[in-house]
C-alpha positions, 0 to 999 in steps of 0.5 A: 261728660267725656263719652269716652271715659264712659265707654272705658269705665263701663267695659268688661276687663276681658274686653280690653284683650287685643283681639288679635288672638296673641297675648297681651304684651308684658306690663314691664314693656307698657311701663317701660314706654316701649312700643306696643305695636312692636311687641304685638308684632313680635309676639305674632310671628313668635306664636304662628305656625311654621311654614309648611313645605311641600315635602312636609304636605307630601308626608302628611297625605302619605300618613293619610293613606292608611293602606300605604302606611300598613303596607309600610309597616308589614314590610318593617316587620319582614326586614326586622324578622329577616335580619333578628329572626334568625338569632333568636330562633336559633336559641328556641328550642330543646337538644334531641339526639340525632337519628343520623349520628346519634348525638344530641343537637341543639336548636342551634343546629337544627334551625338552621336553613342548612342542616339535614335530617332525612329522618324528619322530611316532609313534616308537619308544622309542629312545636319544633319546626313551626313552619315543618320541614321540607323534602330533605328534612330542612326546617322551613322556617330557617329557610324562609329566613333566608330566603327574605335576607336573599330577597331584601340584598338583592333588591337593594343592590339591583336597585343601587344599580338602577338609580345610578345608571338611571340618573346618570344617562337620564340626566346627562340625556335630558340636560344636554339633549342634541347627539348625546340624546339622541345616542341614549336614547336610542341605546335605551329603546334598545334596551327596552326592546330586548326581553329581560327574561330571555337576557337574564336566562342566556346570561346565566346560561353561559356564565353560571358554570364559571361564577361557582368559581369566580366567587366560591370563595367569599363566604356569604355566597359560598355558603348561600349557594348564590354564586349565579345569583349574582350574575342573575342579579347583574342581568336583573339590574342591566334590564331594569334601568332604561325605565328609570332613566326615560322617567329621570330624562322627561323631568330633567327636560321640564326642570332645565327650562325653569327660572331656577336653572336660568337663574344659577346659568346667569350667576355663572354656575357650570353645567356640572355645578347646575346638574349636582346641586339643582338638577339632580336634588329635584329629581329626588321624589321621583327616583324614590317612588321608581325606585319602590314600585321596581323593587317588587318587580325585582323579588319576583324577577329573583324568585323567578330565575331561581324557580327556573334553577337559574338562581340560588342553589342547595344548600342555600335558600331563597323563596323562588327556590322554596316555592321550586321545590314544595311544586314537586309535593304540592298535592301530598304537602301543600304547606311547602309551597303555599308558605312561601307563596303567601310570604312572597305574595305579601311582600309584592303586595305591600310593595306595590301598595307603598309605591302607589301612596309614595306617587300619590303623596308626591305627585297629587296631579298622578290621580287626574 
């Protein structure tokens, strides 16, 4: 007797499975003669998993770190509350006559971050103001709505400037190295030897009484008071680059040495071809997560020169600004300080703790 057919007749159905964990092949493929192995095989890579990438793994350990992804998710609900916030309180409300013209005004009116009402200083949070009002009768609400789209497009043109001139002088600087390193890098070093604070307040000291006139006449500054706000911004985004481009030069100097860049040198790639398509796409990460942990140092360089009168001015608004003029009443309404102290406070937080999983998800080996 053929052990062999015993074997087959005395075996369970299930077991003649292949055990390579895919599915049998198709019986149209068995009748037709076609080659099992070659089914099994294309079914195999059919049915495996993609190949992860290391931005993929980066992700992933960013999704993990659950203080970064909540930290993420408050800043979203500030820059939404920013740029909607505003419209829809604009439509919450009744219509009061006014103390002062005795005509009736609508929330349209008086939820506004510019509109005055002597006649309600110094109030309480209450239904028709809900973060009260301040010193001159301004709804400090409005104000703190303001104040975050102040805040937000400052930090994002200051930081416009520093990936730009961080990337350029970093790379040209790392790539090239000789005499062209050494003249960037001595002009960084001297950069980062001047204080930025005392920069900032000579800048604006000799040039604030003229940008009231260089830009009084575009309408979001004009309105906004934050026509030395831009030479404060220029001041801020000056003195924040030599950091970004010392990082961006010690990656170009590692990535210029790898096989890759030998690689393109030898298929006859130019240095400026090399510098746009391999270079700068690797250095991505990295400007990302300087880029993130700069940002916070921009809002309280922001808040800073404007608490200093430096910055935005009435009618216009920004947390600095806030902050500035709830200390005159600190003891007598704590709330118009220590509502734009805690928002300021949260948003440096949240950024800072964004920052550090961005480093953490990108660069694991920042932990050792």
């Amino acid at each position: 007797m053929d052990t062999r057919d015993k074997g087959s007749e005395l075996a369970p159905a299930e077991n003649m499975a292949p055990q390579t964990g895919t599915a049998a092949p198709p019986l149209d493929l068995l009748e037709a003669g076609g080659d099992i192995t070659a089914a099994a095989a294309s079914l195999s890579i059919k049915n495996a998993p993609k190949a992860s990438s290391p931005f993929r793994d980066s992700l992933k350990r960013l999704t993990r770190d659950k203080r970064a992804m909540i930290s993420l998710w408050v800043l979203i609900f500030f820059i939404v509350l920013a740029i909607v916030g505003p419209y829809i309180y604009h439509v919450i409300g009744s219509t009061y006559n006014s103390d002062l013209t005795g005509e009736p005004i609508g929330p349209s009116v008086y939820h506004t971050f510019a509109h005055q009402e002597v006649t309600h200083a110094d109030e309480n949070p209450s239904a028709r103001y809900w973060m009260g009002t301040d010193g001159l009768g301004r709804d400090m609400l409005a104000r703190m709505f303001q104040g975050l789209n102040v805040s937000i497009v400052i930090a994002f043109l200051v930081e416009v400037v520093d990936i730009l001139l961080g990337i350029t002088i970093g790379v040209l600087a790392g790539y090239y190295g000789g005499w062209i390193d050494q003249l960037l890098a001595r002009f960084t070093d001297l950069m980062f030897a001047f204080p930025s604070l005392l920069f900032i307040i000579l800048l604006v000291g000799l040039f604030g009484p003229q940008a009231d006139q260089w830009f009084g006449n575009i309408p979001f500054i004009k309105d906004t008071g934050s026509a030395r706000l831009v030479i404060g911004s220029a001041a801020i985004a000056f003195t924040v680059w030599p950091l970004m481009a010392r990082y961006v030069r010690g990656q170009t100097l590692q990535l210029k040495e790898q096989q890759f860049i030998e690689a393109a040198r030898t298929s006859g790639s130019s240095n400026t071809q090399i510098i746009l398509r391999h270079i700068i796409p690797n250095l991505f990460s990295l400007v990302f997560i300087a880029s993130t942990l700069n940002v916070s140092n921009t809002i309280i360089g922001e808040a800073g020169i404007s608490l200093l009168g430096l910055g935005v001015v009435s009618p216009g608004s920004s947390i600095g600004l806030m902050i500035s003029d709830g200390l005159e009443v600190a003891t007598i309404h704590p709330w118009e300080v220590l509502f734009p102290t805690i928002i300021l406070t949260i948003i440096v937080l949240c950024i800072s703790f964004l920052g550090d999983g961005l480093r953490d998800a990108f660069d694991p080996r920042s932990k050792d």
